[in-house]
KEKOL-165754 format. One line per 5 residues: number of its first residue (from 1); for each residue x, y, z of N, C-alpha, C, CB. Coordinates in nm, 2 decimals, padded with zeros to 4 digits. Glycine has a CB too. Layout:
N
NUM> X/Y/Z/X/Y/Z/X/Y/Z/X/Y/Z ~ ...
This chain:
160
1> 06.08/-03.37/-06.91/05.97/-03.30/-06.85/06.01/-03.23/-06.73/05.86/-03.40/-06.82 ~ 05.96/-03.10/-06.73/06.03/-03.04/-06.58/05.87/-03.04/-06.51/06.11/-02.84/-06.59 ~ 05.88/-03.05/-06.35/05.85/-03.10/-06.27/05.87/-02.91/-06.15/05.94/-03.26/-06.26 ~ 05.72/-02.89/-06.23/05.68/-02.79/-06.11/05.67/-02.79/-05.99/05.59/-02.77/-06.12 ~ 05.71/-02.73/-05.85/05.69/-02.72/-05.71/05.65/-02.64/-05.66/05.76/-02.73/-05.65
6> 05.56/-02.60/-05.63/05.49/-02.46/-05.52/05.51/-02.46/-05.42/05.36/-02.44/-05.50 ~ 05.54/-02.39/-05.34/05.57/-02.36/-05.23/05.46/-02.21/-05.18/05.75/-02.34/-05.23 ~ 05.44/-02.26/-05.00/05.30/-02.19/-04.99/05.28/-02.09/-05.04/05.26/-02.17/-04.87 ~ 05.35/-01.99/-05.03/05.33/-01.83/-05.02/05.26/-01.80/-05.14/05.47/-01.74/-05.01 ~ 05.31/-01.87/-05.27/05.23/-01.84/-05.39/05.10/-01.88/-05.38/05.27/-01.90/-05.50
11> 05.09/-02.01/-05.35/04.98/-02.09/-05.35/04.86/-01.98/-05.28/05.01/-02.24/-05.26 ~ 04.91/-01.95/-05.17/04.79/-01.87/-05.10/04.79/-01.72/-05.16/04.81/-01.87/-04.94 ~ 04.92/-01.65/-05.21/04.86/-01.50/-05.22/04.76/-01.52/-05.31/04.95/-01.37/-05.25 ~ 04.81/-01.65/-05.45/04.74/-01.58/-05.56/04.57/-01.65/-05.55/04.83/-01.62/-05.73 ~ 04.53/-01.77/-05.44/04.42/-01.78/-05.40/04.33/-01.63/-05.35/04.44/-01.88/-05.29
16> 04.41/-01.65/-05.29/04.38/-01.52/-05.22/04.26/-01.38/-05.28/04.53/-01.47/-05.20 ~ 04.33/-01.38/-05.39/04.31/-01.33/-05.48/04.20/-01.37/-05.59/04.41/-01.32/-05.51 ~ 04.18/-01.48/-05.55/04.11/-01.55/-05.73/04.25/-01.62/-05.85/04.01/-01.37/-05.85 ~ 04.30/-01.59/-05.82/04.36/-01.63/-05.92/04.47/-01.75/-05.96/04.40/-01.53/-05.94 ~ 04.42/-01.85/-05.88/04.48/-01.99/-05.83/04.52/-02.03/-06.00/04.34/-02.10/-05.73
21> 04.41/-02.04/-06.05/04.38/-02.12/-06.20/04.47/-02.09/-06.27/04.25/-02.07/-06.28 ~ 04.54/-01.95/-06.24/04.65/-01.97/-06.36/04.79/-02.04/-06.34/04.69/-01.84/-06.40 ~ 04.80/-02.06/-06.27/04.94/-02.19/-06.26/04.85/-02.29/-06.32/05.03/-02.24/-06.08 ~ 04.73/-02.33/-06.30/04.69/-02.50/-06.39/04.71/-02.46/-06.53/04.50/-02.56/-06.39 ~ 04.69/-02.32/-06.58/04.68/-02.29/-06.74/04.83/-02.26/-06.78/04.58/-02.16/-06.78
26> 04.92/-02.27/-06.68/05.06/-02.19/-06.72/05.17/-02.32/-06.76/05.13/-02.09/-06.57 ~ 05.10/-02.44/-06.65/05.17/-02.57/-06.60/05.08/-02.66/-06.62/05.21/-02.57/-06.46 ~ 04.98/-02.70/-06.62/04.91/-02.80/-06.59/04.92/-02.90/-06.49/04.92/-02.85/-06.67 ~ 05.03/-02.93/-06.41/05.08/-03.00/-06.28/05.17/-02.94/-06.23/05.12/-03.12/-06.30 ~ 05.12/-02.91/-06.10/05.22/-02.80/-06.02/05.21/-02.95/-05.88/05.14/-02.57/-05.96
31> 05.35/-02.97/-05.84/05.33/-03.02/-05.71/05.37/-02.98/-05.57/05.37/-03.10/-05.71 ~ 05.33/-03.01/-05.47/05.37/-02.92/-05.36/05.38/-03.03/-05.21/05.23/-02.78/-05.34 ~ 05.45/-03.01/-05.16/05.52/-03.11/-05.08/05.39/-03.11/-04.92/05.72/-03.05/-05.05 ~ 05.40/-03.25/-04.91/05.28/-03.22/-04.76/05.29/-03.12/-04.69/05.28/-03.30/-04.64 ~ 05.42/-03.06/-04.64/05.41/-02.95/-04.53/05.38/-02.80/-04.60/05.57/-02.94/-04.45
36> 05.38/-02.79/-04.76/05.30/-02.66/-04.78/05.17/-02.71/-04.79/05.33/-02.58/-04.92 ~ 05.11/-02.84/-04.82/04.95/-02.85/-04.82/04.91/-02.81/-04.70/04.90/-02.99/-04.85 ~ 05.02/-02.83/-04.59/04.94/-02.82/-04.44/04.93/-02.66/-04.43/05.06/-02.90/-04.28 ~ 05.04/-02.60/-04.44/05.03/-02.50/-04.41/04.95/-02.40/-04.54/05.14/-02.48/-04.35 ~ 04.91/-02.46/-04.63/04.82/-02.37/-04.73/04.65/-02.40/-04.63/04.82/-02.45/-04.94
41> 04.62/-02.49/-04.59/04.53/-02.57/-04.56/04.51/-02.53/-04.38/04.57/-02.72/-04.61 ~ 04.58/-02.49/-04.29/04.58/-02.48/-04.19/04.50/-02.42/-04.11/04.66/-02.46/-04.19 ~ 04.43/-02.28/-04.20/04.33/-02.20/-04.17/04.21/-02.20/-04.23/04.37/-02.09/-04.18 ~ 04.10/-02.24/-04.18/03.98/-02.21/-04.29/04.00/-02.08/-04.34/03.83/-02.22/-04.23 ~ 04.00/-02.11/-04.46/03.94/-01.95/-04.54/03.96/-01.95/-04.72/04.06/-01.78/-04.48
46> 03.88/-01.87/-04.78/03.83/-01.94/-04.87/03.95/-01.97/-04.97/03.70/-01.87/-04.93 ~ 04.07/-01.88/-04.93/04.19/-01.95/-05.04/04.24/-02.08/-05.04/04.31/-01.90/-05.02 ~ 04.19/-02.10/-04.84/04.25/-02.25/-04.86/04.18/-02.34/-04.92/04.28/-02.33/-04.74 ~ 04.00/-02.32/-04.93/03.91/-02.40/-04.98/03.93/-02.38/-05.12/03.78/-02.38/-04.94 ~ 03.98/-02.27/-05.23/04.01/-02.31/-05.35/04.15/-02.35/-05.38/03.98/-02.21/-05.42
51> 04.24/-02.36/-05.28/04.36/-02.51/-05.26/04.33/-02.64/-05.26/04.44/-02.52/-05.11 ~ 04.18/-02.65/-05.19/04.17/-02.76/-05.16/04.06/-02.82/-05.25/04.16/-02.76/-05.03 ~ 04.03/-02.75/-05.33/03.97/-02.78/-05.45/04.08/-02.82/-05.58/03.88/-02.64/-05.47 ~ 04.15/-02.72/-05.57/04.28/-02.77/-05.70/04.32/-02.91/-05.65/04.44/-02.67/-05.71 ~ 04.39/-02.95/-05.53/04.40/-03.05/-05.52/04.27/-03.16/-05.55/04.44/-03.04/-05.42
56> 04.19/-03.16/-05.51/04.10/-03.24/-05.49/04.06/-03.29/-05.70/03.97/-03.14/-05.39 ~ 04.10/-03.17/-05.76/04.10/-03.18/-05.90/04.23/-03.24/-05.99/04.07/-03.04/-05.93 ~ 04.30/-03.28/-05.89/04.43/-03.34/-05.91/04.53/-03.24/-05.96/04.42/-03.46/-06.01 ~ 04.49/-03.12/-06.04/04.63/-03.07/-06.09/04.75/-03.03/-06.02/04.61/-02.97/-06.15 ~ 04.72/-02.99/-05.88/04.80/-02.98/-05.77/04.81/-03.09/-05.72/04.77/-02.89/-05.67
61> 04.90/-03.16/-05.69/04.96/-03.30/-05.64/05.01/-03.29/-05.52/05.06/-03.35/-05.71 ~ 04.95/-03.32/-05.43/05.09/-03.34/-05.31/05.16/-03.44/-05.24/05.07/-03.30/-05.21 ~ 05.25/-03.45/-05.26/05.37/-03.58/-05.18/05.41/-03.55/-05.10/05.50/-03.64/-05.22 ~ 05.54/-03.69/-05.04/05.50/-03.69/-04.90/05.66/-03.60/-04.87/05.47/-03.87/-04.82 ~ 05.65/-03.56/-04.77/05.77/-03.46/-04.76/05.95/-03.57/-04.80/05.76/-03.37/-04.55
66> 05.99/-03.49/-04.86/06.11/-03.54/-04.90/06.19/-03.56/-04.71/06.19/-03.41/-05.04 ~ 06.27/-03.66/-04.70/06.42/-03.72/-04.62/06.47/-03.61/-04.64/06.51/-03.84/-04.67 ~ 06.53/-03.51/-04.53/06.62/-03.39/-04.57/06.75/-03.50/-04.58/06.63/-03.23/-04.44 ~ 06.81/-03.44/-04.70/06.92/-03.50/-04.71/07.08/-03.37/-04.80/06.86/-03.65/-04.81 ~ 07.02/-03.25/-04.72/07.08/-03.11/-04.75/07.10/-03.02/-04.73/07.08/-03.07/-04.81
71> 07.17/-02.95/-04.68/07.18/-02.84/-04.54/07.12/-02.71/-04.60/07.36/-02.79/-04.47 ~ 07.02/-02.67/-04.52/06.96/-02.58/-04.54/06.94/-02.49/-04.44/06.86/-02.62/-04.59 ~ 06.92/-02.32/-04.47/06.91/-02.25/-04.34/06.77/-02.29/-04.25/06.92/-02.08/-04.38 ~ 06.79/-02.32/-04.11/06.69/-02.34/-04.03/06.65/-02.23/-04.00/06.72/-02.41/-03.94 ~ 06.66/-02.11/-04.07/06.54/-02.01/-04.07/06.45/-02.03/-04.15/06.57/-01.88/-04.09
76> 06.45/-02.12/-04.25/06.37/-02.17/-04.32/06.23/-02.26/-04.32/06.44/-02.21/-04.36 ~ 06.11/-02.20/-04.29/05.99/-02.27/-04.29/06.00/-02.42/-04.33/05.88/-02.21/-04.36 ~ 05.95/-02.52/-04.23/05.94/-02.63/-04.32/05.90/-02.68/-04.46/05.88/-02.68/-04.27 ~ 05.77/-02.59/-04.51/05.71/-02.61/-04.64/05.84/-02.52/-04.75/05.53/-02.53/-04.64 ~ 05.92/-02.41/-04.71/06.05/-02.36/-04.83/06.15/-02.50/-04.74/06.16/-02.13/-04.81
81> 06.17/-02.56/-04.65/06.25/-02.61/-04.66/06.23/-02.75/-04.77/06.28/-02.62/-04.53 ~ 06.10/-02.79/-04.74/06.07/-02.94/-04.78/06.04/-02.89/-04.94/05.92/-03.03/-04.69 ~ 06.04/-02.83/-05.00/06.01/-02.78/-05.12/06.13/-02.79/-05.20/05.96/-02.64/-05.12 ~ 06.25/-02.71/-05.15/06.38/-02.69/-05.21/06.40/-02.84/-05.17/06.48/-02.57/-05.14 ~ 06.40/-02.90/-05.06/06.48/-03.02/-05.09/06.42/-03.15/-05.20/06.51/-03.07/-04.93
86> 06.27/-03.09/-05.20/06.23/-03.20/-05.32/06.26/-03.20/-05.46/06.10/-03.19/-05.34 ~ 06.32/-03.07/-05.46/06.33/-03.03/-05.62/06.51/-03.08/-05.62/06.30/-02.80/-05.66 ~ 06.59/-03.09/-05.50/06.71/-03.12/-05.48/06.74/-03.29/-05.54/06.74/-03.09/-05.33 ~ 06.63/-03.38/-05.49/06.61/-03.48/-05.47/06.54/-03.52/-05.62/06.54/-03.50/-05.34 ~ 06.45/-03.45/-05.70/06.39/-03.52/-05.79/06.49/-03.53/-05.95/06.24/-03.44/-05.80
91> 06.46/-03.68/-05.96/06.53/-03.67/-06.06/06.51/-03.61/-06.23/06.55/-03.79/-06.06 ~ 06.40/-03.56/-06.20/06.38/-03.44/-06.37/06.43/-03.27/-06.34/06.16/-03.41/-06.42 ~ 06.39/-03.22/-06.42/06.46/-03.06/-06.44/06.35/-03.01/-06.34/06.46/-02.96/-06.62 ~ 06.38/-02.92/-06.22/06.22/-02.88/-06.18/06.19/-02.72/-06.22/06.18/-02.90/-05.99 ~ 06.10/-02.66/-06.16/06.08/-02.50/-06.19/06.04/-02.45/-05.99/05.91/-02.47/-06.34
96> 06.10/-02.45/-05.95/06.04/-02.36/-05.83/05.96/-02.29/-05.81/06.09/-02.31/-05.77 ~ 05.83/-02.27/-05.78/05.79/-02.15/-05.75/05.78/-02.09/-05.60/05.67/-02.14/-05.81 ~ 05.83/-01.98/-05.59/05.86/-01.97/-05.45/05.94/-01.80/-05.45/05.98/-02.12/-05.39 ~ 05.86/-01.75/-05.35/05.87/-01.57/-05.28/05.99/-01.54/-05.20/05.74/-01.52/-05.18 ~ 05.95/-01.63/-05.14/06.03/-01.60/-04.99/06.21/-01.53/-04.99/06.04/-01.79/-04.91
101> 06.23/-01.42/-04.94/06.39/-01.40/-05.04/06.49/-01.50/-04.98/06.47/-01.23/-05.02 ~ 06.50/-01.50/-04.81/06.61/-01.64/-04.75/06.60/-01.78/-04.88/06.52/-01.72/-04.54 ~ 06.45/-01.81/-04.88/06.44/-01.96/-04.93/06.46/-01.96/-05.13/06.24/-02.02/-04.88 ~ 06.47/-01.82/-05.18/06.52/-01.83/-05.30/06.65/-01.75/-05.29/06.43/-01.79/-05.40 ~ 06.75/-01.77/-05.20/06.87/-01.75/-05.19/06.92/-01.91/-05.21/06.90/-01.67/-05.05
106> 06.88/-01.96/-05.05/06.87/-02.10/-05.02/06.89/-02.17/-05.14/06.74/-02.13/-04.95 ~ 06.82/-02.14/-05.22/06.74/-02.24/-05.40/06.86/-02.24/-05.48/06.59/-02.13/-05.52 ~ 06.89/-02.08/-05.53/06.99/-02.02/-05.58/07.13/-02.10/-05.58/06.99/-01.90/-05.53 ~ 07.18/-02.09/-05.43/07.32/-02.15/-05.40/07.30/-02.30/-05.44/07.37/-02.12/-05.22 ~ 07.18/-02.36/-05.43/07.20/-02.49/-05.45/07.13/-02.51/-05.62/07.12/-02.58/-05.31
111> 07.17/-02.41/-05.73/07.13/-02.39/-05.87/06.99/-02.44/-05.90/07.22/-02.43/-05.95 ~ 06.93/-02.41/-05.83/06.77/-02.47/-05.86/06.71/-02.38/-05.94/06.67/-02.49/-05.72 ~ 06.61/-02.37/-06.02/06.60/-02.27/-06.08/06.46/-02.25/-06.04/06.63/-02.28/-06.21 ~ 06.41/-02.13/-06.00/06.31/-02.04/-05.96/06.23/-01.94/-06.01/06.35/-01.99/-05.89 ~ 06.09/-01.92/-05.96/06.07/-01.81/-06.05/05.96/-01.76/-05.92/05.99/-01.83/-06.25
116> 05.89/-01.65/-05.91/05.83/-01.55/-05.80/05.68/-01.59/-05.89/05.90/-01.34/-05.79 ~ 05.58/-01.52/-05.80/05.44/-01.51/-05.80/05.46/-01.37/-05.92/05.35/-01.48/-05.62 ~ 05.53/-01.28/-05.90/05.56/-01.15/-06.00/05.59/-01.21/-06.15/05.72/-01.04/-05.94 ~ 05.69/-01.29/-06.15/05.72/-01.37/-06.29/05.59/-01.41/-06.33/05.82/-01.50/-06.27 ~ 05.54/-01.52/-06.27/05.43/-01.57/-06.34/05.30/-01.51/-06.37/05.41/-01.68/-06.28
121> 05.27/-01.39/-06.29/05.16/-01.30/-06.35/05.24/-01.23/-06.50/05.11/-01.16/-06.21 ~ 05.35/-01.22/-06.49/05.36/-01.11/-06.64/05.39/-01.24/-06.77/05.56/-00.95/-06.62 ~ 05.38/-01.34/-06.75/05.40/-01.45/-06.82/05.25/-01.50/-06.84/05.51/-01.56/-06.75 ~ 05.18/-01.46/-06.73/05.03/-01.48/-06.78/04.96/-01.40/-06.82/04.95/-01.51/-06.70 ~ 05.03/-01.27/-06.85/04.97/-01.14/-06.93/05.03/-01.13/-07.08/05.02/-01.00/-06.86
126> 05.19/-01.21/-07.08/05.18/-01.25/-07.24/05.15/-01.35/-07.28/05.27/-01.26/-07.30 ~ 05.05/-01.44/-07.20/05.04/-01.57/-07.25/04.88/-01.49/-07.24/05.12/-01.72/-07.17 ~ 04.85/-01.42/-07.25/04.71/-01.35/-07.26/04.58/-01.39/-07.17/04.66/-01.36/-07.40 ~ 04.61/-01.44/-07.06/04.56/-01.50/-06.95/04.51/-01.43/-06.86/04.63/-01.56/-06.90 ~ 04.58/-01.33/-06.84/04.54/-01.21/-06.78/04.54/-01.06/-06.85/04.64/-01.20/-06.66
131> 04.50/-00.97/-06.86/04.52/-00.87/-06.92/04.67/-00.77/-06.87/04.39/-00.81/-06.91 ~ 04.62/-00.72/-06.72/04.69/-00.65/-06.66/04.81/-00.72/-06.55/04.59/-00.57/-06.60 ~ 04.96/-00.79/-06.55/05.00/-00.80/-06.47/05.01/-00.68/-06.36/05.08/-00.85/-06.52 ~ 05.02/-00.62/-06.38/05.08/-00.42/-06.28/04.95/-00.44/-06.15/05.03/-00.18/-06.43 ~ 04.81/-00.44/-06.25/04.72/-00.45/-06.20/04.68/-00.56/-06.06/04.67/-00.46/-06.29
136> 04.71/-00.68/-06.12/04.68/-00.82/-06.04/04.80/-00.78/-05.91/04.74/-01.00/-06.16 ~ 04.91/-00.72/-05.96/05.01/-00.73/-05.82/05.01/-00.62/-05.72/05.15/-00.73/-05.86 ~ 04.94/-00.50/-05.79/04.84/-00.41/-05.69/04.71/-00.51/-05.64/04.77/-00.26/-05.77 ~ 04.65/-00.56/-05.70/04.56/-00.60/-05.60/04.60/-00.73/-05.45/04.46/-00.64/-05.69 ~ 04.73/-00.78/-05.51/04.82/-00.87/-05.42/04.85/-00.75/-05.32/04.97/-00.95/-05.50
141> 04.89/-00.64/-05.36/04.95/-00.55/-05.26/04.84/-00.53/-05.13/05.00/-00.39/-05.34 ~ 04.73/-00.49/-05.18/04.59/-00.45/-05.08/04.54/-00.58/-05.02/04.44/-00.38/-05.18 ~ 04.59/-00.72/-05.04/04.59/-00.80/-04.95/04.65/-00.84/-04.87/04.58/-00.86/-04.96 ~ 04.80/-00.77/-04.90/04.93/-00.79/-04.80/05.04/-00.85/-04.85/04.90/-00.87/-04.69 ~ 04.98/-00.93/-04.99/05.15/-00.96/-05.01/05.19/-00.85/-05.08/05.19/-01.10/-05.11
146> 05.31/-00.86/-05.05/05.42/-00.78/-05.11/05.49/-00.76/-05.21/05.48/-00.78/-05.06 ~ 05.50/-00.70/-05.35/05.59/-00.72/-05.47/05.69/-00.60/-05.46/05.50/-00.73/-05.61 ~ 05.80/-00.57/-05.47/05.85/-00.46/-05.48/05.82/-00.40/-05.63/05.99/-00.48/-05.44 ~ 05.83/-00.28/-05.62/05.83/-00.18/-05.79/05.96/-00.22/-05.84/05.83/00.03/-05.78 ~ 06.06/-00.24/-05.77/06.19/-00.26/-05.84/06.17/-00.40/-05.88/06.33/-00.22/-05.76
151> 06.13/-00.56/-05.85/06.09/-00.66/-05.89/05.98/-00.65/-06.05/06.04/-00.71/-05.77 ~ 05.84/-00.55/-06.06/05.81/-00.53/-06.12/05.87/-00.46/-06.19/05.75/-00.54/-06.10 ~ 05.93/-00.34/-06.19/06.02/-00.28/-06.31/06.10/-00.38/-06.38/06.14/-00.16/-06.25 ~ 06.18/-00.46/-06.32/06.25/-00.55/-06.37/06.21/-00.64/-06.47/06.27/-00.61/-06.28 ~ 06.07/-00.70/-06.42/06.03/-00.80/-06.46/05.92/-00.82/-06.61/05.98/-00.83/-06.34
156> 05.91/-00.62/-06.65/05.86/-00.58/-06.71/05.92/-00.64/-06.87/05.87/-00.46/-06.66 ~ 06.03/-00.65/-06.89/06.04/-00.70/-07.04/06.14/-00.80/-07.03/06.07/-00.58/-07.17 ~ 06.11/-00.92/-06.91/06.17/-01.00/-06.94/06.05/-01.11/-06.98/06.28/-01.03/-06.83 ~ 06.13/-01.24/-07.01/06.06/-01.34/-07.03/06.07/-01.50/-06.92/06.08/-01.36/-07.16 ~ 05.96/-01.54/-06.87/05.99/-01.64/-06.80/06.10/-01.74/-06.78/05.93/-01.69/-06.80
């Protein structure tokens, strides 16, 4: 069984947005380590209240932050740090999800395997979940997160 991890940035753009639900339909259990709950949760606003509803519905799980026990860059937010090191520490296959470029470098060198908020919208457009990925990541754009065109060009006829 692989053993999903979220890490904040997803968690909140794709609230943000409405569109939380599809990691429950993609994954069914995504978990996310206390210091992204804190900091998904830190601000009122209504993404954090539909965070805090997924949790509250159990499919989002959160534990307790992993014992760093692995050098990691300390430019690294606590919630990419405590994320990568959970997935370091757990003994099944995991899937990262996680934006950040330092903290999926970070991931990378230590062969964790990863995927972006961009991956999983075009994986929810062939898994027919969404109609429009292009679409959903323009409307991520007009909220501030960021996808590059060259990520989506990319990401265009691959598969998760």
């Amino acid at each position: 069984m692989v053993v999903v991890i979220a890490d904040a940035g997803p968690l909140i753009a794709l609230a943000k947005i409405k569109h939380l639900y599809l990691l429950k339909d993609l994954f069914s259990e995504i978990v996310l380590t206390q210091a992204v709950a804190d900091e998904c949760l830190r601000v009122q606003s209504n993404d954090a209240v539909l965070i805090k509803q997924a949790l509250d519905a159990d499919w989002l799980k959160c534990v307790a932050n992993p014992l760093f026990q692995h050098v990691l860059s300390r430019s690294l937010e606590l919630s990419e740090q405590s994320s990568i090191e959970y997935a370091l520490q757990s003994e099944s296959n995991t899937l990262l999800i996680l934006d950040d470029a330092l903290a999926r470098k970070q991931a990378m060198r230590k062969e964790l395997v990863i995927v972006g908020t961009a991956a999983i919208l075009f994986t929810a457009q062939r898994k027919a979940l969404i109609n429009d990925a292009e679409a959903v990541i323009a409307e991520l754009n007009q909220v501030g997160y960021r996808i590059s065109t060259a990520v989506v060009s990319q990401l265009k006829n691959t598969n998760l």
